[in-house]
N, C-alpha and C positions, 0 to 999 in steps of 0.2 A: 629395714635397718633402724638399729634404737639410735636415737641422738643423746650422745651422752653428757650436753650439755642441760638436755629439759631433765635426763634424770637425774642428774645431780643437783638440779635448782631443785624439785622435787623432794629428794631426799633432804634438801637441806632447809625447804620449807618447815619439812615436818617437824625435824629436829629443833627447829629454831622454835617453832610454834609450842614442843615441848617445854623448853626453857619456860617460856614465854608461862603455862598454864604453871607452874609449880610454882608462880608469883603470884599469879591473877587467884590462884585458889588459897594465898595467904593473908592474914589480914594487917601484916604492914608490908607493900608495896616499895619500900624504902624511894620518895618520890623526893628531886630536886625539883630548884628551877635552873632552866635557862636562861631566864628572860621571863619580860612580864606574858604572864597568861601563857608561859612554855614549860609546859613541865616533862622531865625525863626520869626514867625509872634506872634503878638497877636493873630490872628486867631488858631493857632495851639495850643497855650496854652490855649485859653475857650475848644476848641471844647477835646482838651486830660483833662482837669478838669470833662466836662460833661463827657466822655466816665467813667473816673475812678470810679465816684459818683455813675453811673446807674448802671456799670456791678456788682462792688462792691460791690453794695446795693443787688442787685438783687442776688449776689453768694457771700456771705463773706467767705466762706472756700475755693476759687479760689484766686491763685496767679495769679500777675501781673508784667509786662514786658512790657514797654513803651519807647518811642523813646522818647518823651516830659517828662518822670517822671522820679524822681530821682531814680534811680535804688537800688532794697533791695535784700539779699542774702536771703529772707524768704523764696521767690518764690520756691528754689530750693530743698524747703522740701515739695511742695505741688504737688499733681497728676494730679491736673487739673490747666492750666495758661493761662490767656488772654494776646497774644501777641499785639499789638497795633499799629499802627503809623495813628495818628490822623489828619495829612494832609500828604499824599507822592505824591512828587511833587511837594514842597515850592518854586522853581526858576519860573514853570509854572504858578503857584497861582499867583506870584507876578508879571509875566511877562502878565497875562491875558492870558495865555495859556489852554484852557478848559481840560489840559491832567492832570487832579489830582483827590486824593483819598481816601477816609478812609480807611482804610486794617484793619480788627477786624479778626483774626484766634485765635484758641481754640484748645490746644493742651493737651495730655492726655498721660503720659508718656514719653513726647518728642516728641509724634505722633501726626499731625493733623486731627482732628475730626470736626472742624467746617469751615469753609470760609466766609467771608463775605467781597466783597468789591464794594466802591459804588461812583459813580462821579457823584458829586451835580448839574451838567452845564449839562449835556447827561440825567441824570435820571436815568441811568443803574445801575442796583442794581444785580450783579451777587453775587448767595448764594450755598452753598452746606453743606452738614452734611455727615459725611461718610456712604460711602455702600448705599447712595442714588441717586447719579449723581449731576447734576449742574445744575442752573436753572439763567436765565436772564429772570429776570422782569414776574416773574412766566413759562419761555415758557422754555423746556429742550436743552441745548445744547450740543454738544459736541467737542472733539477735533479735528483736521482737522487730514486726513487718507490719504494727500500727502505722494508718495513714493520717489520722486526724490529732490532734492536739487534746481536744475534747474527748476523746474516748483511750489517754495516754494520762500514765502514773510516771512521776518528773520523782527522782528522788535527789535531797537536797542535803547540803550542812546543816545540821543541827544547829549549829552557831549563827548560820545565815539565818536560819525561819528564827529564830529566836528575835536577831534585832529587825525582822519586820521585813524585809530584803526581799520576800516573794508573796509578801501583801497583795501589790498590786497585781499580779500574775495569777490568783488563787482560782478566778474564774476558767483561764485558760486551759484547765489540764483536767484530768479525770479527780485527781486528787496528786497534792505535792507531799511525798514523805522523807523526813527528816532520818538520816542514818549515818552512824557513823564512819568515820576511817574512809579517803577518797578511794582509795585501793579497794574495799569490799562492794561500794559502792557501787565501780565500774567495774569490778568482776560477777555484781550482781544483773548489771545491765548486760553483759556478755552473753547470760547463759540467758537473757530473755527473761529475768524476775520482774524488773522494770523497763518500764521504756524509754526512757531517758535521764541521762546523768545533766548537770551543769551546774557551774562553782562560778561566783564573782568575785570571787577572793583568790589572791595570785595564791601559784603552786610551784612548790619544787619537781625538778626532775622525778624525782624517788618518790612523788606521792601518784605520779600518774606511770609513767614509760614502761612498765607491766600491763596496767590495765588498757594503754593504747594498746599494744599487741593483742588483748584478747578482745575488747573492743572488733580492732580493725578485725582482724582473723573471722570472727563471728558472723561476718558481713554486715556488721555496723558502720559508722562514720566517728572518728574523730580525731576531730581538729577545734582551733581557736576559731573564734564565733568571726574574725574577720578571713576565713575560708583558708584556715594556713595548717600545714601539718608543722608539726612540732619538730625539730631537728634537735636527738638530745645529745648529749656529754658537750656541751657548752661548757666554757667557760665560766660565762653567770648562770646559775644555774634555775634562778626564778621564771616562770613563766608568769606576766602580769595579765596578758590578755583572757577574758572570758571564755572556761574553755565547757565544749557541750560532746556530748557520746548518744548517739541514737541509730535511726536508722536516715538514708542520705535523704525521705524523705521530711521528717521529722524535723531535720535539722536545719530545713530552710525556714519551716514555721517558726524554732524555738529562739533559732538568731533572728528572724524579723522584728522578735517579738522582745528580746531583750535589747536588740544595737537602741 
């Protein structure tokens, strides 16, 4: 039986990712700010317009949870919520960095049930629906099954390695790489690119609750570095806690080694 929730996140990945590429291949970006060091594109406001129109239409009794939309307390009376972020990785987008993303997850009691994320430059369309695994561009993948820290690639914020943030850590891992957009990141950890994701910098719903489902699904781990799963469509929608994505063993090493 098709679930016609993954295909329609699917399908509305792509589309969004469309939007998305007729910007990224322009040379004015039309870029605001939000906020200092927040910048927003025209690109991310059509492509989160398209997202809200389609999943909307297509499930009106689903709530919504968007990076780009003004945020509603309805969401928090509904069981099923599309969590969103309609481009992640707007520095990359706007630097010409091919490391960005749609992130479309689909969570069901605070639980994720759907994944879907997808980079319009690569074509990589990584999906999963729970208790079925993961899949890149139709082909199964999984999570990488490294035991040692030492012989394990940690991929990081570019923002973090920049001020210095995984200096002290450099020796611990095979090597640390810097990438952008947290969503490509853990869907690159999903399919087993790298072997470990971790952020010290708080995160919104909408930058992770896709990549947890592919993540977990892949028979990885993740949770916050004080051994917690994430319970999403919260109210506040910040996660502050250190959060890490690997394999269960991995991630006793990577928390000992940052608490």
């Amino acid at each position: 039986m098709f679930n016609e929730e993954l295909i329609s996140a699917k399908v509305a990945a792509r589309n969004a990712g469309n939007i998305l590429m007729k910007y990224y291949e322009s040379s004015d970006k039309k870029i605001k700010m939000k906020g200092k060091d927040n910048p927003v594109t025209i690109a991310d406001q059509e492509a989160d317009k398209y997202l809200f129109n389609f999943l909307t239409n297509e499930f009106p009794e689903y709530g919504w949870l968007s990076e780009e939309t003004v945020d509603s307390e309805e969401r928090l009376e509904r069981k099923r919520v599309w969590i969103v972020d309609p481009l992640d990785g707007t520095k990359e987008f706007i630097e010409g960095i091919p490391h960005f993303s749609v992130s479309i997850g689909l969570v069901e009691n605070g639980d994720p049930v759907i994944g879907v994320i997808y980079n319009p430059v690569s074509g990589e369309m990584f999906s999963c629906e729970k208790g079925k695994g993961v899949y890149l561009n139709g082909e199964k993948v999984f999570a990488s099954n490294k035991q040692n820290l030492i012989d394990s690639t940690i991929v990081v914020s570019r923002s973090e390695l920049k001020r210095n943030e995984w200096e002290p850590f450099k020796k611990q891992f095979k090597s640390i790489k810097p990438i952008g957009s947290v969503a490509y990141k853990l869907a690159l950890v999903s399919a087993g690119k790298y072997d470990i994701f971790a952020t010290i910098a708080p995160k919104n719903e909408w930058d992770v609750c896709a990549g947890d489902c592919l993540v977990s699904e892949a028979g990885g781990t993740f949770k916050t570095i004080n051994d917690k799963k994430i319970i999403y469509n919260q109210k506040k929608t910040l996660v502050t806690d250190t959060i890490i994505a690997t394999n269960s063993v991995l991630f006793e090493g990577v928390s000992d080694l940052l608490f």
